[in-house]
N, CA, C and O atoms as a GROMACS GRO file, in nm:
protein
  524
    1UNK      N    1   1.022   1.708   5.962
    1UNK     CA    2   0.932   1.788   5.881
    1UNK      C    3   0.989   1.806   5.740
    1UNK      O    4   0.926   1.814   5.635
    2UNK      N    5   1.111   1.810   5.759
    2UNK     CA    6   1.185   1.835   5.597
    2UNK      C    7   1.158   1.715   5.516
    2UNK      O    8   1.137   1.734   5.396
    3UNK      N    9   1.155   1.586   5.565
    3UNK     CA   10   1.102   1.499   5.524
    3UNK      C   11   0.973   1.428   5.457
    3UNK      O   12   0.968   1.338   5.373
    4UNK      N   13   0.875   1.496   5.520
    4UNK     CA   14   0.739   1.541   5.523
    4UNK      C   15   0.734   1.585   5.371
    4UNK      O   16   0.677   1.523   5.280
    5UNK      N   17   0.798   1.692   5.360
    5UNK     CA   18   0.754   1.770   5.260
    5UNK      C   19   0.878   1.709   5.118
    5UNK      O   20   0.863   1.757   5.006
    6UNK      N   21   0.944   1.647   5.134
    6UNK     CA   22   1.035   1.592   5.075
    6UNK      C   23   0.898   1.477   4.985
    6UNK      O   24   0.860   1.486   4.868
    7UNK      N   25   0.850   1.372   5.101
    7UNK     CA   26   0.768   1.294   5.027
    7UNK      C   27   0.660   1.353   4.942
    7UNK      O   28   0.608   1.300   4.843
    8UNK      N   29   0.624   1.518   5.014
    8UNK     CA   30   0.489   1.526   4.950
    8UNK      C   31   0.548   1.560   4.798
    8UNK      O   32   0.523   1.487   4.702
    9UNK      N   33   0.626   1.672   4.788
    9UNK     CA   34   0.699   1.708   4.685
    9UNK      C   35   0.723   1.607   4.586
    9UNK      O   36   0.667   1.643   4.482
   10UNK      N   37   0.785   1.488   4.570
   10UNK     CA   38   0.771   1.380   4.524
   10UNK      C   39   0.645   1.376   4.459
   10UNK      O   40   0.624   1.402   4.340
   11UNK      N   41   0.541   1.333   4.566
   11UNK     CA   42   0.424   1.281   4.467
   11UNK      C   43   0.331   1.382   4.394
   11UNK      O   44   0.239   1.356   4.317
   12UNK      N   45   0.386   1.523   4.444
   12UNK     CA   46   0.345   1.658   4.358
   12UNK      C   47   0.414   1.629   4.248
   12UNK      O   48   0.348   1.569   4.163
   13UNK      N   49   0.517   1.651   4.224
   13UNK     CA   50   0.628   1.638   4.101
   13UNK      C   51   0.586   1.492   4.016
   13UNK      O   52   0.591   1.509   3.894
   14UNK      N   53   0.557   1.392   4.048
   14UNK     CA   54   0.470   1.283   4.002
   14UNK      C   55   0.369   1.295   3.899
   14UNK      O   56   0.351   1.271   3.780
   15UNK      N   57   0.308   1.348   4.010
   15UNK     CA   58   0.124   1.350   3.946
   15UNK      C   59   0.133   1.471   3.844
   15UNK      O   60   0.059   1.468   3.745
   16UNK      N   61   0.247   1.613   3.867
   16UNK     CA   62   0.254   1.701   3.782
   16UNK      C   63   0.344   1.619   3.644
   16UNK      O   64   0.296   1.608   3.530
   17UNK      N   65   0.408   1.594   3.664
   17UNK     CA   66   0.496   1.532   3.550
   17UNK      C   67   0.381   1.447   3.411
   17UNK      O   68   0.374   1.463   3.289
   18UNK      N   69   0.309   1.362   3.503
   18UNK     CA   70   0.185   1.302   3.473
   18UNK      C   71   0.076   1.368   3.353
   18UNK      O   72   0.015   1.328   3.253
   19UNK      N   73   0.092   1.490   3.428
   19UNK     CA   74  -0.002   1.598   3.384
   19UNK      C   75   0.082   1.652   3.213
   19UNK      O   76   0.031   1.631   3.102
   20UNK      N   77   0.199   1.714   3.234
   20UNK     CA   78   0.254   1.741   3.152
   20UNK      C   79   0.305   1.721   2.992
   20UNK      O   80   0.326   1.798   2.898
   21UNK      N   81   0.312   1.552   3.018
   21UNK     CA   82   0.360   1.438   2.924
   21UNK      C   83   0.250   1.436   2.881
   21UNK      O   84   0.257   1.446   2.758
   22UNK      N   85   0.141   1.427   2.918
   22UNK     CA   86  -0.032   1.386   2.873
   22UNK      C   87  -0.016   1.271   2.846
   22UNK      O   88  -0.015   1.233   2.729
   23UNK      N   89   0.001   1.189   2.952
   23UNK     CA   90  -0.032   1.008   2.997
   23UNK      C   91  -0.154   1.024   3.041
   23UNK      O   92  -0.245   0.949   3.006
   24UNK      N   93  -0.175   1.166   3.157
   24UNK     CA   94  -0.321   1.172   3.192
   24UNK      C   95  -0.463   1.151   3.175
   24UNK      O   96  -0.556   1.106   3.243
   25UNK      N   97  -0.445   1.210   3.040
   25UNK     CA   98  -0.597   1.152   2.906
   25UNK      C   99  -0.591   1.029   2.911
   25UNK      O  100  -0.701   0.976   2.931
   26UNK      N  101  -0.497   0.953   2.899
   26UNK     CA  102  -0.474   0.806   2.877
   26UNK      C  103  -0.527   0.742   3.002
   26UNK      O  104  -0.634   0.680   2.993
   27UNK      N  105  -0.466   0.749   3.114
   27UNK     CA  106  -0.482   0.723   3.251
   27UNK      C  107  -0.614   0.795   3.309
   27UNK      O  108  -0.619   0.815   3.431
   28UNK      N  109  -0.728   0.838   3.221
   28UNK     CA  110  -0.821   0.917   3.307
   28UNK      C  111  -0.907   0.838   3.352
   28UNK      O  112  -0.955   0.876   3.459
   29UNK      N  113  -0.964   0.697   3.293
   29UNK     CA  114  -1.033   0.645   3.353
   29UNK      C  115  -1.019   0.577   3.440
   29UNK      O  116  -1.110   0.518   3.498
   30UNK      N  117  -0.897   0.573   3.466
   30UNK     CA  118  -0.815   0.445   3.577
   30UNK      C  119  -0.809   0.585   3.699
   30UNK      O  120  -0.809   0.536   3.812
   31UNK      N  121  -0.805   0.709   3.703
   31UNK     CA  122  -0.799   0.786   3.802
   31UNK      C  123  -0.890   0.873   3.827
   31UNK      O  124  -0.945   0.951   3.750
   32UNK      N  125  -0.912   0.844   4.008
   32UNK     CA  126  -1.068   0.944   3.991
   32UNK      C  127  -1.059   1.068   4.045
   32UNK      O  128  -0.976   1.114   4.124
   33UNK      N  129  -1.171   1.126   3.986
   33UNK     CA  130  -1.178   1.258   3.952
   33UNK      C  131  -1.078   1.383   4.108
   33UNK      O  132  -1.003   1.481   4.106
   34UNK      N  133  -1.138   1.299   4.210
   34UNK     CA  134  -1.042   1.390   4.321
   34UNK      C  135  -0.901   1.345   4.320
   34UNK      O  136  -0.837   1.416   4.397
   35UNK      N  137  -0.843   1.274   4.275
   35UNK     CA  138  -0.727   1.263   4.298
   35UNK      C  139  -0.631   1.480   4.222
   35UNK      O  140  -0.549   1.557   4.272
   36UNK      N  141  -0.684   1.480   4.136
   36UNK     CA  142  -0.621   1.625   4.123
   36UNK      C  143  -0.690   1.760   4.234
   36UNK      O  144  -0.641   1.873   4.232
   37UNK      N  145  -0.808   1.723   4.324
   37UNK     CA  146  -0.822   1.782   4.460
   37UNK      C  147  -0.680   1.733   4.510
   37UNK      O  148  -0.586   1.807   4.483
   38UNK      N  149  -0.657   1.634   4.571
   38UNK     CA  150  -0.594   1.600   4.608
   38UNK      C  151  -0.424   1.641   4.563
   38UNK      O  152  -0.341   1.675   4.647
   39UNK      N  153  -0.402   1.632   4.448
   39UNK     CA  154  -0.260   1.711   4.377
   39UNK      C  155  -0.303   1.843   4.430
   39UNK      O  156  -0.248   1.878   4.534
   40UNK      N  157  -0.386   1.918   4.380
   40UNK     CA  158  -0.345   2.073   4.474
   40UNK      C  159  -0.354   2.068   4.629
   40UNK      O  160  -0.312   2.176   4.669
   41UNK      N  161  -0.379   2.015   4.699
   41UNK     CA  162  -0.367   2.008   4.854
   41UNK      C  163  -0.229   1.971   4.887
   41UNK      O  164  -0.164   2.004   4.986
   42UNK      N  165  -0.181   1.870   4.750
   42UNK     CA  166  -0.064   1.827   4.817
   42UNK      C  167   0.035   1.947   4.804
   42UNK      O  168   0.113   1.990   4.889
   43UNK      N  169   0.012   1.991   4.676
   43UNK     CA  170   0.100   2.160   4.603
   43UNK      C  171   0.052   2.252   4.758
   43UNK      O  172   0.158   2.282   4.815
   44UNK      N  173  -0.030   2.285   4.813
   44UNK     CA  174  -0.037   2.356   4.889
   44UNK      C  175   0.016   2.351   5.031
   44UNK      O  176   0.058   2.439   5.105
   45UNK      N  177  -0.006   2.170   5.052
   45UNK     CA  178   0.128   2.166   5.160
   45UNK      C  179   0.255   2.139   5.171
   45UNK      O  180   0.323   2.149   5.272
   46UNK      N  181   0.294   2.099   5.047
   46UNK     CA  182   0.445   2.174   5.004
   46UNK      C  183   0.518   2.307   5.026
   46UNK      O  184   0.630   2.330   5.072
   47UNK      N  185   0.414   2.395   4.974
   47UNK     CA  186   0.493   2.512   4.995
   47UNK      C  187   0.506   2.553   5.150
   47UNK      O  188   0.604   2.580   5.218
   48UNK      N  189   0.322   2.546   5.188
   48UNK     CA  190   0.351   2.566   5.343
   48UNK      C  191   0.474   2.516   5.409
   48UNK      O  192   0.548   2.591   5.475
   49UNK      N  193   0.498   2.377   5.391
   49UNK     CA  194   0.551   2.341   5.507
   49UNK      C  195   0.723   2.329   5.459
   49UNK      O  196   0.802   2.266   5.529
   50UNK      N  197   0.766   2.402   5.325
   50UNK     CA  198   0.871   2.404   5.305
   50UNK      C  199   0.909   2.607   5.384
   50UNK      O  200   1.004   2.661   5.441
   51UNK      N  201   0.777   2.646   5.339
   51UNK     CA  202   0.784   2.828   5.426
   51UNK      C  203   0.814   2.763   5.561
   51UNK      O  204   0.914   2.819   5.606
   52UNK      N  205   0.776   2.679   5.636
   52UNK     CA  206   0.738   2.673   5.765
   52UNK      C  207   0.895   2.616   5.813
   52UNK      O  208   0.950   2.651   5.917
   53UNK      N  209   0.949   2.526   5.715
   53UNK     CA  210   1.112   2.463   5.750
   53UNK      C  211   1.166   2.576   5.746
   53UNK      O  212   1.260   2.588   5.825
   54UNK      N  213   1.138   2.685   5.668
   54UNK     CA  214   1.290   2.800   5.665
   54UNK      C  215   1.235   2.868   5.773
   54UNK      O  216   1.317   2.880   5.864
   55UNK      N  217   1.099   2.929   5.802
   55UNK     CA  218   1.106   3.028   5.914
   55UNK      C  219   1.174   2.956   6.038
   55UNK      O  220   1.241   3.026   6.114
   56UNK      N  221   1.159   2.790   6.067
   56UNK     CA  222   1.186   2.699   6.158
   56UNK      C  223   1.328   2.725   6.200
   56UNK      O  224   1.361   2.764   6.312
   57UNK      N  225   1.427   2.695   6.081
   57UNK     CA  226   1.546   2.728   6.082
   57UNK      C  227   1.608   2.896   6.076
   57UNK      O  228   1.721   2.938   6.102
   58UNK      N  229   1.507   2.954   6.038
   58UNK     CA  230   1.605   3.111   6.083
   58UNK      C  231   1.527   3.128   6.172
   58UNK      O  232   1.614   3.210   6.199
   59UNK      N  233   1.433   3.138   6.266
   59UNK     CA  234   1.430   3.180   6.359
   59UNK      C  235   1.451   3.096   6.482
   59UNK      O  236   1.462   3.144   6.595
   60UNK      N  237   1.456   2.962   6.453
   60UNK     CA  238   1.488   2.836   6.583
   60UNK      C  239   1.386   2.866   6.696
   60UNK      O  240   1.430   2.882   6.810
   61UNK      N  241   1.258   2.874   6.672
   61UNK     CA  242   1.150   2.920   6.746
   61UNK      C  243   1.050   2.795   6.755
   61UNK      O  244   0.978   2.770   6.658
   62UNK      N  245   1.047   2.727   6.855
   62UNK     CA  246   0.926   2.601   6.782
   62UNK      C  247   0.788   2.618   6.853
   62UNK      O  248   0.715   2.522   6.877
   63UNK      N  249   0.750   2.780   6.893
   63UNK     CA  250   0.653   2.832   6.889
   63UNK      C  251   0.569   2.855   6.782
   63UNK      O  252   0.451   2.825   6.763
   64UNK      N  253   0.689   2.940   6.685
   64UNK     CA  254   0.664   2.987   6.573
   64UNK      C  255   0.622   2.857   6.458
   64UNK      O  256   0.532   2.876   6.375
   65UNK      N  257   0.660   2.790   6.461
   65UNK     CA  258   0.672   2.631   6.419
   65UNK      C  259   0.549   2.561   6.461
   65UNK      O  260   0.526   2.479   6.372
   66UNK      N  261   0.467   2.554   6.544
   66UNK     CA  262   0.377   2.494   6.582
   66UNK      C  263   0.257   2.625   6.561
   66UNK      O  264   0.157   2.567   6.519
   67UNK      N  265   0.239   2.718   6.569
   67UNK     CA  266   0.156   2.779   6.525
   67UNK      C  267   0.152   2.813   6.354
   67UNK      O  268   0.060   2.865   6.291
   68UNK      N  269   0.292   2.762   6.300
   68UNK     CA  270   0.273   2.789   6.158
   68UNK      C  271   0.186   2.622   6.099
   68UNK      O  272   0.094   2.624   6.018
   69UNK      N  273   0.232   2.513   6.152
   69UNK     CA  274   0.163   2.386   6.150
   69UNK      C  275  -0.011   2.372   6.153
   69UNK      O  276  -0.073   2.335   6.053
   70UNK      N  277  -0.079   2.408   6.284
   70UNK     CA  278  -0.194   2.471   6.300
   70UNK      C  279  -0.223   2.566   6.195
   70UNK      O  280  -0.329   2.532   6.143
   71UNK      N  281  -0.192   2.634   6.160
   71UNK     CA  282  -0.249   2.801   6.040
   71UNK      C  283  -0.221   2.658   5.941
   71UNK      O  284  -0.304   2.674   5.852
   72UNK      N  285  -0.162   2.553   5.916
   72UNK     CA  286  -0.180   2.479   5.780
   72UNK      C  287  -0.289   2.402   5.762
   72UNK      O  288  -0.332   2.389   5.647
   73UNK      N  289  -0.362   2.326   5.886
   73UNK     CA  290  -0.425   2.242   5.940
   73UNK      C  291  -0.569   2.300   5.918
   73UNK      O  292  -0.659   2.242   5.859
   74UNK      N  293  -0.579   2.476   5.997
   74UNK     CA  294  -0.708   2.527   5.974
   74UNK      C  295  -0.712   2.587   5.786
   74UNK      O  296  -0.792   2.621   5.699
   75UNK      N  297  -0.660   2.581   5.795
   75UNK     CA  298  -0.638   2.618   5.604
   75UNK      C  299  -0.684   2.526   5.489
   75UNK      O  300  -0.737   2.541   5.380
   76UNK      N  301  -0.639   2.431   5.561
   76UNK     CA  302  -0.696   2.337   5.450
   76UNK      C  303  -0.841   2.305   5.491
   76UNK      O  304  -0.935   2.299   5.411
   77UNK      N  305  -0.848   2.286   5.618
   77UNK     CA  306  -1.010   2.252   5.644
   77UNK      C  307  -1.062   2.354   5.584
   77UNK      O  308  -1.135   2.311   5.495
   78UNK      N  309  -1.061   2.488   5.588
   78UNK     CA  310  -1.116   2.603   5.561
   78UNK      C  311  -1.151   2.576   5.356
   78UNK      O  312  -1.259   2.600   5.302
   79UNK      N  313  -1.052   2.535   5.301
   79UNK     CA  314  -1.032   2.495   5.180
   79UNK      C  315  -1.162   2.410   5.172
   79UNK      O  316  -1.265   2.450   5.119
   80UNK      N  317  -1.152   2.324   5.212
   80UNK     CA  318  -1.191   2.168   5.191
   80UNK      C  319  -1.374   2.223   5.217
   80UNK      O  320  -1.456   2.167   5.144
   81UNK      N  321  -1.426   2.328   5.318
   81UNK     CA  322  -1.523   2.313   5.319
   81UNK      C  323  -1.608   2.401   5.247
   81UNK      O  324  -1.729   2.382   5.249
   82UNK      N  325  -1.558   2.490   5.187
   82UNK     CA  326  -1.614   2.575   5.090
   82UNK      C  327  -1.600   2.564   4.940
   82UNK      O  328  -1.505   2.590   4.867
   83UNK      N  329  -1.765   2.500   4.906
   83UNK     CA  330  -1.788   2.432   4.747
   83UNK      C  331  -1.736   2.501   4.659
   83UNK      O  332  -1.759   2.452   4.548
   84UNK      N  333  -1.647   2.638   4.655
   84UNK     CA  334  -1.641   2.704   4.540
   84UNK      C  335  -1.491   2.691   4.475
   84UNK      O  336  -1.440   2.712   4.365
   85UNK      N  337  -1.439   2.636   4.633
   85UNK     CA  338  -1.262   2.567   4.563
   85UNK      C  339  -1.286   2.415   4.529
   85UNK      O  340  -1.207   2.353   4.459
   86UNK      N  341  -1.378   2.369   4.572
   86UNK     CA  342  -1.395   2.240   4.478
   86UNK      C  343  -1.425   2.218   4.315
   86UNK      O  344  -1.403   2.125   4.237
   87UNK      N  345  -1.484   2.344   4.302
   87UNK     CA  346  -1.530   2.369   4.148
   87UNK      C  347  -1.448   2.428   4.081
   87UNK      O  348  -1.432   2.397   3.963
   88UNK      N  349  -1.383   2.519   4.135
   88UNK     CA  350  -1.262   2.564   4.079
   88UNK      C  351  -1.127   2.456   4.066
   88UNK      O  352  -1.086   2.440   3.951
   89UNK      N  353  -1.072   2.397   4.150
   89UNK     CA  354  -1.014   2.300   4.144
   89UNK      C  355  -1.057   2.222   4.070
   89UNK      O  356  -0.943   2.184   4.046
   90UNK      N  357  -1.132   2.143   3.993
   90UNK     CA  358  -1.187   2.058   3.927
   90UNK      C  359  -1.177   2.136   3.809
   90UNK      O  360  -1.184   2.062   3.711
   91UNK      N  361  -1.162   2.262   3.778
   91UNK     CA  362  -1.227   2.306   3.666
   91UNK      C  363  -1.106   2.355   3.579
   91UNK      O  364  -1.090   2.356   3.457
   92UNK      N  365  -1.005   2.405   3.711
   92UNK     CA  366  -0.861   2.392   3.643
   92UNK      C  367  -0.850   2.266   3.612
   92UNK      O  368  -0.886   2.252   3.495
   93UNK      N  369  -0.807   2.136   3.675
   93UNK     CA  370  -0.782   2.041   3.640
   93UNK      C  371  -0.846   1.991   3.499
   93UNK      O  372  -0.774   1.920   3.430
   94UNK      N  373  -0.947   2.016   3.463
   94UNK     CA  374  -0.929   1.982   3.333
   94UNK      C  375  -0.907   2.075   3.198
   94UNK      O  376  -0.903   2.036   3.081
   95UNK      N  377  -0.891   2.227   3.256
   95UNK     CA  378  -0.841   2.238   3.180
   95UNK      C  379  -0.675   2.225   3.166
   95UNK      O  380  -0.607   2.250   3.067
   96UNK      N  381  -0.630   2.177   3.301
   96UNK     CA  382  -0.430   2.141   3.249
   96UNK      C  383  -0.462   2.000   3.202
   96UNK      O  384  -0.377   1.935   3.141
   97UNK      N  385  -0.554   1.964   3.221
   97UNK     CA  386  -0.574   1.807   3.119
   97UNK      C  387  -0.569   1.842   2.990
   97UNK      O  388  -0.490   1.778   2.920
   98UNK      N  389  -0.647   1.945   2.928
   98UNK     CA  390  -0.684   1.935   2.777
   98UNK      C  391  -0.518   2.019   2.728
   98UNK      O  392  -0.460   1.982   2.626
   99UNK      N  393  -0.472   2.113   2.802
   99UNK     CA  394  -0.417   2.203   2.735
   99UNK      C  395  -0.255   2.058   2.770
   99UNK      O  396  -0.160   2.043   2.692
  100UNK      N  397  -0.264   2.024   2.826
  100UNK     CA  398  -0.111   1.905   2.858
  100UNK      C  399  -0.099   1.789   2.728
  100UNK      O  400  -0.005   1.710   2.713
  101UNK      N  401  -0.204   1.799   2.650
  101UNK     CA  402  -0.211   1.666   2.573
  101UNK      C  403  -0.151   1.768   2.467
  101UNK      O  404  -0.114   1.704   2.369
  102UNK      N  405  -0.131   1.893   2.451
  102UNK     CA  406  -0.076   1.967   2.322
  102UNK      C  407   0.047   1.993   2.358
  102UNK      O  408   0.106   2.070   2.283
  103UNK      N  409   0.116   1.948   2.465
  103UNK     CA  410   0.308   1.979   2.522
  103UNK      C  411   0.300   1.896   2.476
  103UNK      O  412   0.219   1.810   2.441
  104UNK      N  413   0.534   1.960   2.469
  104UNK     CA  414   0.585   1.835   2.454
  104UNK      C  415   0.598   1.745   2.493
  104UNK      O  416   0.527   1.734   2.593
  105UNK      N  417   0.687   1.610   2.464
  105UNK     CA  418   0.708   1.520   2.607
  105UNK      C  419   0.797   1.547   2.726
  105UNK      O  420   0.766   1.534   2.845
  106UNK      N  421   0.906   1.584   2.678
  106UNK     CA  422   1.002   1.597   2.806
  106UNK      C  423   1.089   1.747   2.776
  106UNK      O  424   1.195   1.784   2.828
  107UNK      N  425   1.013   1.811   2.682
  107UNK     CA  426   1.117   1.966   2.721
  107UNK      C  427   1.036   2.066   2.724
  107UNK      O  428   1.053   2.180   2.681
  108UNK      N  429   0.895   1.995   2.806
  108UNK     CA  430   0.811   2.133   2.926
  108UNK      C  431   0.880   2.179   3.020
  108UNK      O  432   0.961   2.101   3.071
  109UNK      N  433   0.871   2.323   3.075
  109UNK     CA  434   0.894   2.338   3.164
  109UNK      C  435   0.867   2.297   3.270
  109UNK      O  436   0.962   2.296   3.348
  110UNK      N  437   0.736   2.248   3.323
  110UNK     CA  438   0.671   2.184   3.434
  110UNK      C  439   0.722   2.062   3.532
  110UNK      O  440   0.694   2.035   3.649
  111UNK      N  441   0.822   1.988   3.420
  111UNK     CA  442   0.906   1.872   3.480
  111UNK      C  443   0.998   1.884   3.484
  111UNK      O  444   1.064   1.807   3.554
  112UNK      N  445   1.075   2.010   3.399
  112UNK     CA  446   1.201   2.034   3.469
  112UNK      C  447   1.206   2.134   3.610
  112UNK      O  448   1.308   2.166   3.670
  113UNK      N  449   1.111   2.160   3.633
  113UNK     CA  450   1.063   2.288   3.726
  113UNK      C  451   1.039   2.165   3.853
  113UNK      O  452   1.041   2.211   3.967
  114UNK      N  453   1.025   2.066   3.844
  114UNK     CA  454   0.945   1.949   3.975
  114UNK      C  455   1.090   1.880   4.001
  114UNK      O  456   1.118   1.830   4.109
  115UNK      N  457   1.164   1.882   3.908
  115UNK     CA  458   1.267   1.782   3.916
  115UNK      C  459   1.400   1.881   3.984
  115UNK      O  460   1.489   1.820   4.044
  116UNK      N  461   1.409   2.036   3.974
  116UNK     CA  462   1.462   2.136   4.058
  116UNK      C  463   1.434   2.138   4.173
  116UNK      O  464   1.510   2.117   4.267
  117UNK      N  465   1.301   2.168   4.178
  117UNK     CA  466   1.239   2.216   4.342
  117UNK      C  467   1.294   2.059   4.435
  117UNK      O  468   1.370   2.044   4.531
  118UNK      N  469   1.208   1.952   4.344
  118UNK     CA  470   1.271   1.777   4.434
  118UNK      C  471   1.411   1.813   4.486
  118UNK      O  472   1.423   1.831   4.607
  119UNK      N  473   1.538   1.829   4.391
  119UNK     CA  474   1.668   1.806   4.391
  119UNK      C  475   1.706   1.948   4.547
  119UNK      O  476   1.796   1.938   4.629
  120UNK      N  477   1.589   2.075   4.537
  120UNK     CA  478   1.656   2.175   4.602
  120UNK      C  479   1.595   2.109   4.733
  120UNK      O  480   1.654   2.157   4.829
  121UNK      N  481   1.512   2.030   4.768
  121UNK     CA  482   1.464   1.975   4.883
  121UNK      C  483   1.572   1.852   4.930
  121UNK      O  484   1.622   1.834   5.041
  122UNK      N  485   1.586   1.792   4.835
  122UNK     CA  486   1.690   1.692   4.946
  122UNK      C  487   1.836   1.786   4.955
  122UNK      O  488   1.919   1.764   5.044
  123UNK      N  489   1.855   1.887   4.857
  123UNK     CA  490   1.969   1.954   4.950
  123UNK      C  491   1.993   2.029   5.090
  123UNK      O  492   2.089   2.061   5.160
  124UNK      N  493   1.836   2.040   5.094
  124UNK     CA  494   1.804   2.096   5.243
  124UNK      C  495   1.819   1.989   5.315
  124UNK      O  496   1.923   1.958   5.374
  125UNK      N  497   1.704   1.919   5.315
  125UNK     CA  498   1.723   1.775   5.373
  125UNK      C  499   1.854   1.754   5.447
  125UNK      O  500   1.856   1.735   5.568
  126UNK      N  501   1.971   1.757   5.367
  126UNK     CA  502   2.095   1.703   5.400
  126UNK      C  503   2.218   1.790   5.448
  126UNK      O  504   2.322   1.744   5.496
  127UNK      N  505   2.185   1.940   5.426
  127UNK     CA  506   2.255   2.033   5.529
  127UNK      C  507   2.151   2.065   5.650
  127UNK      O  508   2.169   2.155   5.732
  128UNK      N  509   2.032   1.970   5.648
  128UNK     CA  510   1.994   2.062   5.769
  128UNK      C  511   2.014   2.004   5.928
  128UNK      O  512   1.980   1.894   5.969
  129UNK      N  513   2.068   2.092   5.990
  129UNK     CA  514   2.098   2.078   6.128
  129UNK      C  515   2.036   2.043   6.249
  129UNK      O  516   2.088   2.007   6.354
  130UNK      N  517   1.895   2.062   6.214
  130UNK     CA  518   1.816   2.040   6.338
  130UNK      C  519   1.749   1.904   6.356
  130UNK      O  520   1.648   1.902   6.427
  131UNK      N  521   1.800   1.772   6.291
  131UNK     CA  522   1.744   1.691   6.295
  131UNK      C  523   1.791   1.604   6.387
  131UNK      O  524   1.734   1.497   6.405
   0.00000   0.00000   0.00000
């Protein structure tokens, strides 16, 4: 599972980095419009399932662990089927489109903030015990 969220994190930190630099404007017609649905789903199962590795490991419960998995599963469906986070999602997304083309290139916070959280995930990754 640490792994899991290792990859998603990655292509969060990606597509955010993306965002930041404002390659995005550039790259907008080559990418379609859900793919930033898709960046916040991935942001959202990041965090879940990085909450879900620590409760995993302090409590060593894989009750607790499989019902935190499920609560992620009905969450997003729950997400996914009500039109008003689709519009909202879409509606942020362009505005971190318009407002990303006025950052800098590389001394936003946003990519040094993706390139922390990445680095604090494979340190878990690699002290963790239960694998």
């Amino acid at each position: 599972m640490v792994y899991l969220s290792i990859c998603l994190c990655s292509v969060s930190s990606v597509s955010y980095s993306f965002q930041s630099i404002g390659l995005l404007p550039l790259l907008g017609r080559f990418i379609p419009r859900y793919f930033f649905l898709f960046d916040a789903m991935v942001n959202w199962m990041v965090s879940l399932i990085s909450l879900s590795d620590i409760s995993f490991l302090v409590y060593r419960n894989a009750i607790n662990f499989c019902v935190s998995i499920l609560y992620l599963a009905s969450f997003l469906n729950s997400l996914m089927s009500s039109k008003g986070f689709l519009v909202v999602s879409l509606g942020f997304s362009k505005y971190s489109i318009m407002s990303s083309a006025k950052s800098d290139s590389f001394t936003s916070f946003p990519i040094w903030i993706s390139f922390i959280s990445f680095s604090c995930l494979i340190a878990i990754a690699r002290t963790s015990k239960t694998m």
